[in-house]
C-alpha positions in Angstrom: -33.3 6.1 32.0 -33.4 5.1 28.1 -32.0 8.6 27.1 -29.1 8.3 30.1 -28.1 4.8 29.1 -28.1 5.8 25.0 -24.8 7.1 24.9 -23.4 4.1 26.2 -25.6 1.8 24.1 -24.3 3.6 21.2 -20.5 2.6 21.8 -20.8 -0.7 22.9 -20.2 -1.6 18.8 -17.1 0.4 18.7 -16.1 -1.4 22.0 -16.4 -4.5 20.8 -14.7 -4.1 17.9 -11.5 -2.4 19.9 -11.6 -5.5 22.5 -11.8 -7.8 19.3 -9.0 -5.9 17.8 -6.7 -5.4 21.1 -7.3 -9.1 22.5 -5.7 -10.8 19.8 -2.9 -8.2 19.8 -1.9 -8.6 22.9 -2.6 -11.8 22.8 0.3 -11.9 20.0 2.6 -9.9 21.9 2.4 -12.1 25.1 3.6 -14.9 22.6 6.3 -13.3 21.5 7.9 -13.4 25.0 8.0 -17.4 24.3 9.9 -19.8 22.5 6.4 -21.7 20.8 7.3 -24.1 17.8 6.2 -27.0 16.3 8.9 -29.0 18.1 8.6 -27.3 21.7 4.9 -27.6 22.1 5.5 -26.8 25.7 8.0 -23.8 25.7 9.7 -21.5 27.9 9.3 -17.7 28.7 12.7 -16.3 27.0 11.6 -12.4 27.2 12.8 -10.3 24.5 15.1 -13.2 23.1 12.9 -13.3 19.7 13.8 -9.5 18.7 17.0 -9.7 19.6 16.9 -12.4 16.8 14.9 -10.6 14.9 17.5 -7.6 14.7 20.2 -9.4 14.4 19.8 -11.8 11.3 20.6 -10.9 7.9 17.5 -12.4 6.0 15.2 -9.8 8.4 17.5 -6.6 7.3 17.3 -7.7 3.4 13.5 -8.4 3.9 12.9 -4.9 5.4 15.1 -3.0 2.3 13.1 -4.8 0.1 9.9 -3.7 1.9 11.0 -0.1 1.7 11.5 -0.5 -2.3 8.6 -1.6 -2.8 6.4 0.8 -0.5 7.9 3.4 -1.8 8.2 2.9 -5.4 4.4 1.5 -5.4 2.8 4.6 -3.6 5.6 6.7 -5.7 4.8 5.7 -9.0 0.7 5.3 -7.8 0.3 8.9 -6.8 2.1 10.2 -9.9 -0.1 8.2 -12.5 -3.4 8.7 -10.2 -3.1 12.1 -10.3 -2.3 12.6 -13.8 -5.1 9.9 -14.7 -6.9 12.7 -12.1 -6.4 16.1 -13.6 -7.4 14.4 -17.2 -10.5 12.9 -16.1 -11.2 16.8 -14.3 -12.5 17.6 -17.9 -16.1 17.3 -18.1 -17.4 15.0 -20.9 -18.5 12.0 -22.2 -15.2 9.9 -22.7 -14.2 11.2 -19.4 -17.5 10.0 -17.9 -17.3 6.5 -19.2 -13.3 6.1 -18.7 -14.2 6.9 -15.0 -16.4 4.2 -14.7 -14.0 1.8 -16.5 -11.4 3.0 -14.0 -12.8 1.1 -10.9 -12.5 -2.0 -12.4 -9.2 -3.1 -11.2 -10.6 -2.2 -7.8 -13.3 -5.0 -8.4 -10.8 -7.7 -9.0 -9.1 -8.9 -5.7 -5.1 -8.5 -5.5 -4.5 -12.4 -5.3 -6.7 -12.7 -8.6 -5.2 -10.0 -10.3 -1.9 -11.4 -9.2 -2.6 -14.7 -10.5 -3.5 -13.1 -14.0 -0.6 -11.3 -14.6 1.6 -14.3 -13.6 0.2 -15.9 -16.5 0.6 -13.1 -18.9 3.7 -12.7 -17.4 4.9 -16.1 -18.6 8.0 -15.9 -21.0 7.3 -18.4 -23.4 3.0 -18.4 -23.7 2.0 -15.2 -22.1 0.3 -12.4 -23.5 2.8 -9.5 -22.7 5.8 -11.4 -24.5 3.8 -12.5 -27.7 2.5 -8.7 -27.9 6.5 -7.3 -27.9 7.9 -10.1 -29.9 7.6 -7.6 -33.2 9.2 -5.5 -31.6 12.1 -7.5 -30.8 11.7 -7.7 -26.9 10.2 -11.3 -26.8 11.3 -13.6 -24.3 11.6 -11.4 -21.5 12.0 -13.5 -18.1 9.8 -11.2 -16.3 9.7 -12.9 -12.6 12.7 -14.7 -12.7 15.4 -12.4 -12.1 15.7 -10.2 -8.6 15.6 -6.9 -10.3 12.4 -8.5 -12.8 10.4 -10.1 -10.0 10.0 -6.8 -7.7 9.1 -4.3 -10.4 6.8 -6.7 -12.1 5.3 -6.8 -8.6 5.2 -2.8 -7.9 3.6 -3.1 -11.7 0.7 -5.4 -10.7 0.4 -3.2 -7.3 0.4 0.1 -10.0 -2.0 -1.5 -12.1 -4.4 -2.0 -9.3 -4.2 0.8 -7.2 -4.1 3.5 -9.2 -7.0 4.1 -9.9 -8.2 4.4 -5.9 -5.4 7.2 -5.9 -6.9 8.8 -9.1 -10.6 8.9 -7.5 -9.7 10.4 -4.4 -7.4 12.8 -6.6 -10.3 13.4 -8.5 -12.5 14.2 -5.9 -10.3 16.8 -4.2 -10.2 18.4 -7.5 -13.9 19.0 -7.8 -14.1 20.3 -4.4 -11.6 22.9 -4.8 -13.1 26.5 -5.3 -13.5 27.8 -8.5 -12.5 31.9 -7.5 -8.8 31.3 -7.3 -8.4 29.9 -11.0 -11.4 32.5 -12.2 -8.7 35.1 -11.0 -5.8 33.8 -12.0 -7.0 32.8 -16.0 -8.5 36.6 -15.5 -4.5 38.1 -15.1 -3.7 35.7 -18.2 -1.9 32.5 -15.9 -1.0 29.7 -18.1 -1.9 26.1 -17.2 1.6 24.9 -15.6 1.4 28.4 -13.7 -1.6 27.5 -12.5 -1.3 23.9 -11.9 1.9 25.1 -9.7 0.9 27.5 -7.5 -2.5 27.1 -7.1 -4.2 23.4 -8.2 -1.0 21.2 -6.4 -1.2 23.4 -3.3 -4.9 23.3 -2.8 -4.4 19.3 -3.5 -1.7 18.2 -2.0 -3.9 17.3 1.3 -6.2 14.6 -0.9 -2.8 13.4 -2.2 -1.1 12.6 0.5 -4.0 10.9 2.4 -4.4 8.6 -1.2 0.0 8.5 -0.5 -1.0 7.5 3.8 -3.2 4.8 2.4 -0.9 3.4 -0.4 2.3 3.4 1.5 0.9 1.9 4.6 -0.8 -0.8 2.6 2.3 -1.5 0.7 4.3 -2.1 3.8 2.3 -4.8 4.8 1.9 -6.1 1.1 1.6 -9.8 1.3 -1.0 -11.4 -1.5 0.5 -9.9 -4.8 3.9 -10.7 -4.4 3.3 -14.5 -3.0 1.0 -15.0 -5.5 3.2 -13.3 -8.3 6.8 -14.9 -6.9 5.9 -16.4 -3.6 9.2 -14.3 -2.5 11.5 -15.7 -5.4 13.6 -16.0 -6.6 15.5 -16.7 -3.9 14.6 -14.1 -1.3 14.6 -10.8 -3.6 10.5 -10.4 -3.2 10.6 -11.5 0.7 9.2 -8.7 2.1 8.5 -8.2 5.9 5.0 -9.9 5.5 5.9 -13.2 3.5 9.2 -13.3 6.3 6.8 -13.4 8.9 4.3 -16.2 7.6 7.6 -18.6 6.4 8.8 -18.4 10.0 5.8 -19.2 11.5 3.6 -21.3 9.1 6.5 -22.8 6.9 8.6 -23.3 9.3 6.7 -23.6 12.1 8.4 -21.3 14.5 5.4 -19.4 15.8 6.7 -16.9 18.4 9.3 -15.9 16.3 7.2 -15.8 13.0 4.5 -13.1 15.3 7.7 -10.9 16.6 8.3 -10.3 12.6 4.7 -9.0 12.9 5.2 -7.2 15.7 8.1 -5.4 14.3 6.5 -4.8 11.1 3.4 -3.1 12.7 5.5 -0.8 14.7 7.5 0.1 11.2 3.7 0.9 10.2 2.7 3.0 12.9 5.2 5.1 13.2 5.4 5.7 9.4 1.3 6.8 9.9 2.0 9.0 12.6 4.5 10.6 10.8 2.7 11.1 7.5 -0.3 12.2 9.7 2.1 15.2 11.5 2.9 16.1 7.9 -0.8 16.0 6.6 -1.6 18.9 9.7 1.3 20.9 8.1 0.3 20.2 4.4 -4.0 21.2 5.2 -2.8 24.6 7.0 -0.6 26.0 3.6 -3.7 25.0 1.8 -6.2 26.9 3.7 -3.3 29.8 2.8 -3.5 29.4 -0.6 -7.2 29.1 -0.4 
């Protein structure tokens, strides 16, 4: 009887977990078929009323754009540094040993706390960055308090601390790749970029695009950096999806409306996953190929 009932003792954790998960979900999207606020404590069933709200105002359209900037240009400028940080690191020695350990620090630090730093080095008149350029005549720069300053400061605190979990994933797909095709290729006199382009990139574009999966979907749903950085400021140029939701419904008290903006933005999130897992199939069978 113990060996027949082990299988199902053995998923009772995962089904725990999934009803944990799922109950609060649904729980969520049953709320979103309401009208529940602060000031209608007892509130009425209004059906799909809240998206059509949703879809319709301006301030959600503007906070999506701005949540597809920064996605992208995060996970963009992420998986180009990580890899490069990667294929430099690839070298075996002892500067590349210890650089690889300093490398995880930024994953140590917690994004609030690292947001919080660089809004203080940030500063224009006593932080760090500006004192540093002011020989160079670029003191004074207002950093987070222009539109176009506030979101790439905030993709630059998001750089700064995920690159380096794009460059160790990088890194490990480049020690597991086999040694036979680049033995071959430096035999028939291939130089580096060759090399790097038809056989390295191909073979490694399946651990870079699970490192982009993880970045891009993380980034969607980007809330402590940039409300710790700009709190969505000025104005609404850093309101992303995630800071939209939580002023609805914790600022301004509008609950059902504030958990539709969650709604929305995890079905923005899973569709992007399922697409850039279809791709990942594609991207894993030309690398067996190359292989």
């Amino acid at each position: 009887m113990r060996l027949a009932l082990r299988p199902y003792l053995l998923i009772v954790p995962a089904l725990l977990l999934t009803c944990g998960i799922l109950y609060p979900f649904g729980l969520g999207l049953y709320y979103t078929l309401f009208d529940f606020s602060a000031s209608k404590p007892q509130p009425d069933m209004v059906r799909f009323e809240n998206y059509t709200t949703v879809f319709t105002q301006e301030a959600f359209w503007n906070s999506a754009w701005v949540t597809v900037l920064y996605a992208v240009g995060a996970a963009a400028v992420e998986t180009v540094l990580g890899v490069a940080v990667a294929l430099l690191l690839h070298r075996s020695s002892l500067l590349g040993r210890i650089l690889e350990k300093i490398l995880i620090l930024p994953l140590m630090i917690a994004p609030v706390i690292a947001a919080i730093i660089w809004k203080l080095m940030l500063q224009p008149s006593v932080g760090v960055v500006n004192y540093l350029l002011r020989p160079f005549g670029l003191g004074g720069v207002q950093w987070t308090d222009t539109p176009t300053g506030a979101l790439l400061s905030s993709i630059a605190v998001d750089v700064w601390v995920y690159t380096p979990f794009v460059a160790i994933l990088a890194l490990a797909g480049l020690r597991s790749l086999p040694t036979s095709p680049f033995e071959a290729a430096a035999v028939d006199g291939a130089g580096w970029w060759y090399t790097f382009r038809r056989l390295t990139l191909p073979m490694l574009w399946p651990y870079v695009l699970v490192a982009v999966i993880f970045r891009f979907m993380d980034s969607l749903k980007v809330f402590d950096i940039i409300y710790a950085l700009t709190e969505g400021g000025p104005g609404d140029s850093t309101v992303v999806l995630q800071i939209r939701a939580y002023l609805e419904a914790i600022r301004f008290q509008r609950y059902s409306f504030g958990i539709s903006y969650t709604i929305v933005l995890w079905a923005v999130v899973y569709l992007a996953a399922m697409v850039l897992v279809k791709h990942l199939g594609k991207i894993q069978r030309r690398a067996a190929e190359v292989t």
